[in-house]
N, C-alpha and C positions, 0 to 999 in steps of 0.2 A: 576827136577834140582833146588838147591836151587839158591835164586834170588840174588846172589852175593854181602850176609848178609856186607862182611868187605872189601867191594872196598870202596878205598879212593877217595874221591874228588881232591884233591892237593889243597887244601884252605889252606893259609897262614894266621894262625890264628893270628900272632904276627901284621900284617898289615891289621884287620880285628878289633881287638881290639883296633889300634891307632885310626883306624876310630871314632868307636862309643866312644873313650873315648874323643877325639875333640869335638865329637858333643853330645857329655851330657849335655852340657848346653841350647840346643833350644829342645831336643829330645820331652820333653813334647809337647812343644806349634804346633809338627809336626806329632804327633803319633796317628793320628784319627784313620785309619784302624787299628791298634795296640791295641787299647783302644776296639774299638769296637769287635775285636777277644776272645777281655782278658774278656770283659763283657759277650761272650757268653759261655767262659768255666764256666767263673763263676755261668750263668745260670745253665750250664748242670748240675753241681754241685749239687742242690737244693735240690734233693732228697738222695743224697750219704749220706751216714753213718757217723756219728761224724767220724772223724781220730785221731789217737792218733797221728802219726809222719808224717810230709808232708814233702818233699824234691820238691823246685823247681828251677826247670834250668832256666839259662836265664832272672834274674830277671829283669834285665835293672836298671830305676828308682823307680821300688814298686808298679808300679800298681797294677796287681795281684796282688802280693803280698800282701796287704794293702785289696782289698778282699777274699782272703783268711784268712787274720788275723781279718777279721770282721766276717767271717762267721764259723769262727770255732775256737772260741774265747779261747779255749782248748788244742788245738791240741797244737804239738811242731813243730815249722814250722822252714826247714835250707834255705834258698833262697842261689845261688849260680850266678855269672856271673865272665866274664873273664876281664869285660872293670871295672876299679877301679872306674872311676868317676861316673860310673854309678849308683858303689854299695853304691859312697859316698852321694848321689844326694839320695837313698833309705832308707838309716839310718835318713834321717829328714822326708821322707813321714813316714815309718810304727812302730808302736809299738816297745819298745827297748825289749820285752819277742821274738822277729823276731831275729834268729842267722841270720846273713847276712856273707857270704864271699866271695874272689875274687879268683875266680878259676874257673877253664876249666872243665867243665861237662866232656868232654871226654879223662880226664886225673887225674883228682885229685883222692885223698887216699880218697872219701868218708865212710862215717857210712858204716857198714855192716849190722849192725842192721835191722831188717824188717820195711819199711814203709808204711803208709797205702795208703800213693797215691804220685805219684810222678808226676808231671806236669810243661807243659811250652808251655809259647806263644811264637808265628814267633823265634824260638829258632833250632828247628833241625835241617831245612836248612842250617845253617855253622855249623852244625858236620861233620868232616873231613873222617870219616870212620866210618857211622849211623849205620849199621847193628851191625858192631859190639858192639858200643856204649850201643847202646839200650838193647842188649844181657846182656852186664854187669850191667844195672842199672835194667833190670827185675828179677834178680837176688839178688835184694833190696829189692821186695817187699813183703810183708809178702804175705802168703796165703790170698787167694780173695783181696787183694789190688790192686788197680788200676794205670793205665800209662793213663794219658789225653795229646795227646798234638793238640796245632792248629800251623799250619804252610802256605806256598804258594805254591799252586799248578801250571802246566806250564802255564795254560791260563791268568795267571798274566804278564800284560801289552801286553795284543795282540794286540795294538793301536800301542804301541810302536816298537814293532816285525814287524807289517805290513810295516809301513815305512821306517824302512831301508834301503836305496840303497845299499844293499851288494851281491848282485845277488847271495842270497840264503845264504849267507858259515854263519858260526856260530856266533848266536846273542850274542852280551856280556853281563853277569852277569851268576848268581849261574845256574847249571844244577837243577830246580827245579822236582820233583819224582810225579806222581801221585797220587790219592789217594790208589788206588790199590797197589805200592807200597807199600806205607806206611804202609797198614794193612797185605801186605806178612810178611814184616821185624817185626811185633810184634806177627805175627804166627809162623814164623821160630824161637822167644823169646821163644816159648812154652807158650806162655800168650792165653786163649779162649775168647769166645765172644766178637769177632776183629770187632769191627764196625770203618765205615768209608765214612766220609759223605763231600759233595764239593756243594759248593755254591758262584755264583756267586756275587761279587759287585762291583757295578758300580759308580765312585766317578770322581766329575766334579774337574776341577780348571783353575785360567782364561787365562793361555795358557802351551803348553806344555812346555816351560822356566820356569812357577812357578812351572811346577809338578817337574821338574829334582830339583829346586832347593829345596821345601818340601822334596825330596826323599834325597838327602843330606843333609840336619839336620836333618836328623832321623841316619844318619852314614851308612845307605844301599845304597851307592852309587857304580860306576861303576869308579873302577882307577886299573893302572897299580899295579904286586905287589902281587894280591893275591890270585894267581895261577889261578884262575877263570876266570877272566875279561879281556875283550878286550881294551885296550882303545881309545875310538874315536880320530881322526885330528879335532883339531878346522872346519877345512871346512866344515868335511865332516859333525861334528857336528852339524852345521849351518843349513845344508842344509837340515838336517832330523825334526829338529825343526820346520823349514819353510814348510816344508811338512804335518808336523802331524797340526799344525796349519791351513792350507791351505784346508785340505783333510778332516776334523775332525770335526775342529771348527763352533762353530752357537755363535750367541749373545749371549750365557748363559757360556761359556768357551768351551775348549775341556774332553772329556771324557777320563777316565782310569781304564782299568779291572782289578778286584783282583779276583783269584779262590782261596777261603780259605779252606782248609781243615781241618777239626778235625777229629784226629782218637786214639782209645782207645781200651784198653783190660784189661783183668784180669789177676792174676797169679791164676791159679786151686788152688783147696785145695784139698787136698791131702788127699785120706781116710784112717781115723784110722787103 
């Protein structure tokens, strides 16, 4: 039974993009896990084949992007994101040979043309109906070109999850996918050699009020709206902070889990 490629999320992309486009202006100085994701596709990269045409989703402010245009000095790269400030905050980090535009990965009239690698960071998670999504953009890539993406698996913020006093019922923010998941949805693309790997990190800060506040200037935060999210009562808000602080913390701050995932595949080539 196929793993219910075009169910929708109910994420309310229009109040999702107000977010990160408020918070384009601190997103840099708050995007370390971010950074440090985008530095390891870039790693994984190292060995891939020159590209002639890269399409990437979700550019934010250029990071990737900006190594992708260093390391594939060549290639025709389109960057795409949905939050405007973001993409304007990109036009001054990366090269101007970088087409940059503001549009929705899971809606825009893209190139049909074959590409040879299509990727993106913490980016799939607010695609509103990924199965399907991904079906359409593997359907971009030329023969043997590749789909990279890294995004957040559930075990992200289980410090957070643990402390909530909600006796049990459902934690607020995005329904994050496993890595299994994510490597069904690019086998059901018809894409082969579906790898997909999960790795834990563990990032301090010096209480859990600075982490909520770091997590909102980055514009992934938790508000009414957008279809997803719960939103806390100031009390009860209070009271979880005081907890996770209380329960967590040592003299060096409290701790916060990220389960990153990266997962990847091919589109076959097809014999003569």
């Amino acid at each position: 039974m196929p793993l219910q490629a075009g169910a929708l999320t109910g994420i309310d992309k229009s109040a999702v993009a107000s977010r990160f486009n408020r918070s384009a202006g601190t997103y840099d100085e708050h995007c370390r896990v971010q950074r440090l994701m985008a530095a390891r596709l870039a790693a994984r990269l190292e060995t891939f084949p020159q590209p002639g045409r890269i399409l990437e989703l979700g550019c934010g402010t250029g990071y990737l992007t900006g190594l992708l245009a260093a390391r594939y000095p060549r290639a025709d790269i389109l960057a795409v994101d949905f939050a405007a400030r973001m993409v304007d905050l990109a036009r001054v980090r990366v090269p101007e040979r970088v087409n940059l535009a503001v549009a929705d990965a899971e809606t825009a009239d893209l190139p049909t043309a074959g590409f040879d690698l299509i990727v993106s960071n913490a980016t799939v998670q607010w695609f509103d109906s990924p199965g399907r999504t991904l079906q359409r953009l593997a359907g971009r890539l030329r023969p043997g070109g590749m789909m990279l993406h890294s995004t957040f698996g559930p075990g992200t913020f289980a410090e957070l999850r643990a402390v909530l006093d909600d006796g049990g019922s459902r934690s607020p923010g995005l329904p994050l996918r496993p890595a299994g998941e994510w490597a069904a949805l690019l086998q059901e693309c018809g894409l082969s050699r579906v790898e997909a790997g999960t790795r834990r990190e563990v990032v301090g800060y010096p209480t859990a009020a600075g982490f909520l506040t770091e997590l909102h200037s980055t514009g992934a935060t938790w508000r009414p709206g957008d279809g997803v999210s719960t939103p806390l009562p100031p009390g009860r808000l209070r009271r979880m902070l005081e907890r996770y602080d209380a329960e967590l913390g040592t003299t060096e701050g409290v701790p916060v889990t990220y389960e990153l995932i990266e997962v990847c595949g091919n589109r076959p080539i097809k014999p003569t």
